[in-house]
C-alpha atoms as one frame of an Amber mdcrd trajectory, in Angstrom:
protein
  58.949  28.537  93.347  56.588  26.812  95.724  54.005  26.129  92.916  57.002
  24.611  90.368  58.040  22.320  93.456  54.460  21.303  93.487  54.283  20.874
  90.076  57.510  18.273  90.233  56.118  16.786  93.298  52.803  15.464  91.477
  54.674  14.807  88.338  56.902  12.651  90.225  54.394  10.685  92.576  52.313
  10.282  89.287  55.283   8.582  87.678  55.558   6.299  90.729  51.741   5.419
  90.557  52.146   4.479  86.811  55.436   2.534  87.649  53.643   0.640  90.812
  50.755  -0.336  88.598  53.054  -1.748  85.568  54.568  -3.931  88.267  51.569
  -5.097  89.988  50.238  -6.026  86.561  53.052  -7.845  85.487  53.673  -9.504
  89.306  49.458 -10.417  89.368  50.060 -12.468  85.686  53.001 -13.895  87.050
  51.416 -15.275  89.924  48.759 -15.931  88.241  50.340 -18.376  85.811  52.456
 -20.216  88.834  50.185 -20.455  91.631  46.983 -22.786  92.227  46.000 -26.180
  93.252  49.497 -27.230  91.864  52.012 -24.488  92.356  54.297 -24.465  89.353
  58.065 -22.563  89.574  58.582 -19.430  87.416  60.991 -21.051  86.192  59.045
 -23.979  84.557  56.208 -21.704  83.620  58.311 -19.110  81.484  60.021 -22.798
  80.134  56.257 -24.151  79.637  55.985 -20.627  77.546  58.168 -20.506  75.472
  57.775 -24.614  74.964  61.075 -25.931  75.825  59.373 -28.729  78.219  56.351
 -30.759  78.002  53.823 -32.665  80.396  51.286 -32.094  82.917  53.057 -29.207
  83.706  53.293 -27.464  80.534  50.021 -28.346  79.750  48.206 -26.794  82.806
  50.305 -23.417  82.262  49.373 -23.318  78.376  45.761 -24.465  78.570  44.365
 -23.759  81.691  46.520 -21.062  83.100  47.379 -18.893  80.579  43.983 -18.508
  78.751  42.662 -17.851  82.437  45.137 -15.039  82.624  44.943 -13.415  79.910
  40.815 -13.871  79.857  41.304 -11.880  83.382  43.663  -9.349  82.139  41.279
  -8.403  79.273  37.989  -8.615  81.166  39.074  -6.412  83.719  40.495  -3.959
  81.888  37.015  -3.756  79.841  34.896  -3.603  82.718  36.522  -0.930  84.406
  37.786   1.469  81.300  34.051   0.836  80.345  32.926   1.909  84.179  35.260
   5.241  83.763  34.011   6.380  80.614  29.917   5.756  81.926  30.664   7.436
  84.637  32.286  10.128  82.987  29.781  10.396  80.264  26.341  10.264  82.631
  27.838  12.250  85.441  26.936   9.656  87.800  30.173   8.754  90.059  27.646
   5.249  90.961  27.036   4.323  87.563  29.011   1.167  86.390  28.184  -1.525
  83.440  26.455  -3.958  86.163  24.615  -1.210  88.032  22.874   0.321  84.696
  21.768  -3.108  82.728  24.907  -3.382  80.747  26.155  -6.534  81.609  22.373
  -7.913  82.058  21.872  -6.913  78.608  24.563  -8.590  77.398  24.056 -11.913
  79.189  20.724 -11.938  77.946  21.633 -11.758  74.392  24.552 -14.517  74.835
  21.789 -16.672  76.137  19.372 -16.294  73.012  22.552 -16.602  70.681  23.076
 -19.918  72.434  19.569 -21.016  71.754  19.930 -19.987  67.795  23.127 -20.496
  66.855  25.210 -22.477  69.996  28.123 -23.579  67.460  28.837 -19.957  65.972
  31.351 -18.961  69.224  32.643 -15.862  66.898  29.423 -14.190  67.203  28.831
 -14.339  70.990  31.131 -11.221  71.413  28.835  -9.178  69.133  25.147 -10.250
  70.064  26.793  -9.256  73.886  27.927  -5.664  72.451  24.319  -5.085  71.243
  22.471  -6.610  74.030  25.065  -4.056  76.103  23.935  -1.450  73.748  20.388
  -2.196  74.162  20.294  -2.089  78.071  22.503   1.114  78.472  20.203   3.004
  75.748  17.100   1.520  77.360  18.149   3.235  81.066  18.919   6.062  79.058
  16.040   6.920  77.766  13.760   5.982  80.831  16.086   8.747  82.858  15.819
  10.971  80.389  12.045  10.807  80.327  11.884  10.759  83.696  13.703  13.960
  85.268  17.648  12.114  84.440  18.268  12.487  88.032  21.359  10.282  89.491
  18.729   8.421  91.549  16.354   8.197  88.767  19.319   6.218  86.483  20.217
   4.226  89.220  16.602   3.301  89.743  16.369   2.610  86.165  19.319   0.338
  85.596  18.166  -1.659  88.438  14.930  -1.846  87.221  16.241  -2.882  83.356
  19.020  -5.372  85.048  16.062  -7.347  86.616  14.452  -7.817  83.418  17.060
  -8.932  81.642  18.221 -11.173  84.501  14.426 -12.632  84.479  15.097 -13.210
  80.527  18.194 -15.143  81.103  16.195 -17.287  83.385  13.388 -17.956  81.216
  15.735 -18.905  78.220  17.602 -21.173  80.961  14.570 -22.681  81.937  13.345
 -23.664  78.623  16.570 -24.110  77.036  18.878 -25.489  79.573  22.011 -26.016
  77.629  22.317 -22.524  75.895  24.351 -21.372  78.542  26.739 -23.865  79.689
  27.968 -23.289  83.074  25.331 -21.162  83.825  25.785 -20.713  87.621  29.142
 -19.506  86.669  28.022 -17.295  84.084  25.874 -16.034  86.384  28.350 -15.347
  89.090  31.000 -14.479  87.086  33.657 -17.315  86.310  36.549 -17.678  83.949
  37.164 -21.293  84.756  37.375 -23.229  81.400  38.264 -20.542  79.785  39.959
 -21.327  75.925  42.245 -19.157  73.799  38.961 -20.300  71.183  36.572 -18.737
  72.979  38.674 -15.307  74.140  40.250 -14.323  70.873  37.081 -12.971  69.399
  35.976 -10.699  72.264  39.708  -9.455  72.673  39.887  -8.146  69.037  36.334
  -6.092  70.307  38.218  -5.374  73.088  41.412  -4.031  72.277  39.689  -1.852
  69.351  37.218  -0.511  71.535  39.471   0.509  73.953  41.735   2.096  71.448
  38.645   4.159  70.076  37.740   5.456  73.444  41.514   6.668  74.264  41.428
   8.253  70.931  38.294  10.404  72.080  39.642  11.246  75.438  39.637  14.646
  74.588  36.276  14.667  73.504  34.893  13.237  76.809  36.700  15.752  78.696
  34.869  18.743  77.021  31.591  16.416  77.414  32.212  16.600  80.909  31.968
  20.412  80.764  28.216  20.143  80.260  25.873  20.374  77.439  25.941  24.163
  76.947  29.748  24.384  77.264  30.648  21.832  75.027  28.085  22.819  72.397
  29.691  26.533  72.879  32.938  24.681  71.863  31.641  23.161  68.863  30.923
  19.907  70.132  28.121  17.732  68.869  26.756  16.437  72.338  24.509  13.897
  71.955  26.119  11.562  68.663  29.405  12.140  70.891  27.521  10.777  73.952
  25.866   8.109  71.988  29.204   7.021  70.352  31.384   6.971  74.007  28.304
   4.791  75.666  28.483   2.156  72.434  32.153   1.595  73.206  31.638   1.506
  76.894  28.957  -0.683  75.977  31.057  -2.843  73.632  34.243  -3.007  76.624
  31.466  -4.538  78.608  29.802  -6.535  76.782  32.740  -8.575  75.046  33.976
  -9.215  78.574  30.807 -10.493  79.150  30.482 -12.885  76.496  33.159 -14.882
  77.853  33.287 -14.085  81.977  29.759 -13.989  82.571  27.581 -11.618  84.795
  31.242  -9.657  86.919  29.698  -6.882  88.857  32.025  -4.210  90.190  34.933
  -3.917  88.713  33.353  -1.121  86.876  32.403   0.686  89.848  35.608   0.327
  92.126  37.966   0.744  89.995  37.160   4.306  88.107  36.793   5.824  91.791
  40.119   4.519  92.917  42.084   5.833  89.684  40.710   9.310  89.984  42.157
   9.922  92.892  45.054   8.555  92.119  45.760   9.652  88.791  43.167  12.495
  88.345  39.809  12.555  86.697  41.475  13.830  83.306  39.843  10.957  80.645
  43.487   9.703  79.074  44.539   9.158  82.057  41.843   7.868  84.025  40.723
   5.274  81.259  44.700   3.993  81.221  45.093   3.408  85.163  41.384   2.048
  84.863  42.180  -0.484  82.520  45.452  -1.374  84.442  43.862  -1.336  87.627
  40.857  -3.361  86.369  43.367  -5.991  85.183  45.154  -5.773  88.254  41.759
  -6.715  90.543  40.290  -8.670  88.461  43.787 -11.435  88.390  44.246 -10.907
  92.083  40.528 -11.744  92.934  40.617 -14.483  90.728  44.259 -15.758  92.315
  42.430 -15.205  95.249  39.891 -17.367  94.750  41.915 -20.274  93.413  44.227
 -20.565  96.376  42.173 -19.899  99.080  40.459 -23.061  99.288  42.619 -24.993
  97.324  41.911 -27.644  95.791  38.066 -26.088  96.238  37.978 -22.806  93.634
  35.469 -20.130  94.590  34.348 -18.412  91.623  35.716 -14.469  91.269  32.586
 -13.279  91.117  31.685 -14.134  94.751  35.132 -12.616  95.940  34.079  -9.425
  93.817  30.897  -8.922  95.238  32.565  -8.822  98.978  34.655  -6.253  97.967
  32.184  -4.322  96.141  29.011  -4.389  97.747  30.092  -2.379 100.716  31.849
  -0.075  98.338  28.839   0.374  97.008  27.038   0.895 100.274  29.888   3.445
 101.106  29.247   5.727  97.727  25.573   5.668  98.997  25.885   6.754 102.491
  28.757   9.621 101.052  26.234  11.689  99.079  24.499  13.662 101.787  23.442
  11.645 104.359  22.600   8.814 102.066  20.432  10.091  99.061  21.669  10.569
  95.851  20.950  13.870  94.718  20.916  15.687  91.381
């Protein structure tokens, strides 16, 4: 009897968590499409929607607003589904897609498609998935030749991210307009953001993520460990391969049109598994809500706090996350990562 009441009891508070983080997205959208330098009513901003008014009103909440939004909604649930299944994947709880060259890679690639073909926008999202492919593979195989400790991938990604950062420089340097708004990019900024410019990451986006849920099952009998999941007939390493190309495709589409976001990869994983468990369905669905959820509220956040000044998200991200970080350091025994 007392393990049934249990049973209800965690059913039930999970149902709350799910219900709480439906409403939080839906309240963070909300306010993010009626607050900002010039606060606009729901009531005008669902009327600006659905276009039953026009003016400087509708016209902030359809071309400023609302591609904002939704560019925030999408990026963070990339960033952090993508940070659940890494994690997952490498067994590293401190692996995310900025910690491990993924979002490096991908910026670095954006800035050469800029210098080669600057008018083709629909390609940015896919040189960004294989410059995210190329930096998580590279850190990959440097652990792997290299012990594959959780300090040695850490180590590695750093090590990779720097690089690639250095390569974005150069091409800046010498090219100066193939990123535009590159302290933003940079930082992390979806200010300017067009429905243009997001529609061809989303469709990477939404089918990635779809992909990944669909192999939920999969990563949970990868987490088992190599010689358990090969006893269950799984083929480790293509399965490995495949999860890290869509966590490297979540991340790297966001990238191609939010620039350099650190974080929201890392926070946001550790925050659903203890909320919702670490089982992958439904960690990778409250990531993805919860990513969304951060990601608009820091970026609210950062429009209304200095009003009419904006602070870009990625400064507001890396407040919140950089201790975090500094906290999963100093909670693995004493400070070291270990094996």
């Amino acid at each position: 009897m007392k393990s049934w009441r249990t049973f209800c009891t965690r059913r039930v508070s999970r149902r709350l968590i799910w219900a709480a983080l439906s409403v939080l997205l839906l309240l963070s959208a909300a306010l993010s499409l009626c607050l900002g330098a010039v606060p606009i009513s729901l009531g005008d901003t669902l009327a600006a929607l659905l276009g039953r008014i026009q003016g400087p009103q509708a016209h902030i909440v359809l071309y400023s607003r609302l591609p904002r939004t939704c560019g925030c909604l999408l990026a963070g649930m990339a960033l952090a589904s993508s940070g659940a299944v890494i994690q997952g994947v490498l067994g590293n709880p401190m692996a995310a897609p900025n910690i491990i060259g993924v979002n490096a890679g991908a910026g670095l690639i954006v800035a050469l498609s800029g210098v080669i073909a600057p008018a083709a926008v629909a390609v940015t999202p896919l040189a960004a998935f294989l410059g995210a492919l190329a930096g998580v593979m590279l850190v990959l195989f440097i652990a792997e030749r290299t012990g594959a400790s959780k300090l040695t991938l850490i180590l590695a990604g750093m090590a990779v991210s720097a690089i690639f950062s250095a390569g974005i420089d150069a091409v800046v340097t010498f090219v100066p307009d193939a990123l535009l708004g590159y302290s933003d990019f940079r930082i992390g900024s979806l200010a300017g953001l067009t429905m243009a410019r997001l529609a061809p990451a989303a469709g990477i986006i939404l089918l990635a993520f779809v992909l990944v849920l669909s192999l939920a099952g999969e990563m949970d009998v990868l987490m088992l460990g190599r010689d358990v999941s090969q006893s269950l007939g799984l083929r480790v390493k293509p399965m490995r391969l495949l999860l890290l190309a869509l966590a490297a495709a979540l991340a790297g589409a966001a990238v191609s049109f939010c620039g350099l976001l650190g974080f929201v990869g890392l926070i946001v994983p550790h925050i659903m598994r203890r909320l919702v468990g670490a089982e992958s369905r439904g960690l990778i669905l409250g990531s993805a809500l919860g990513g969304a959820v951060m990601l608009t509220g820091c970026d609210l956040l950062s429009r209304i706090l200095f009003a009419p000044y904006e602070l870009p998200v990625g400064i507001m991200l890396s407040f919140l996350g950089g201790p975090f970080f500094i906290f999963l350091l100093l909670r693995q025994r004493g400070g070291r990562i270990h094996d």
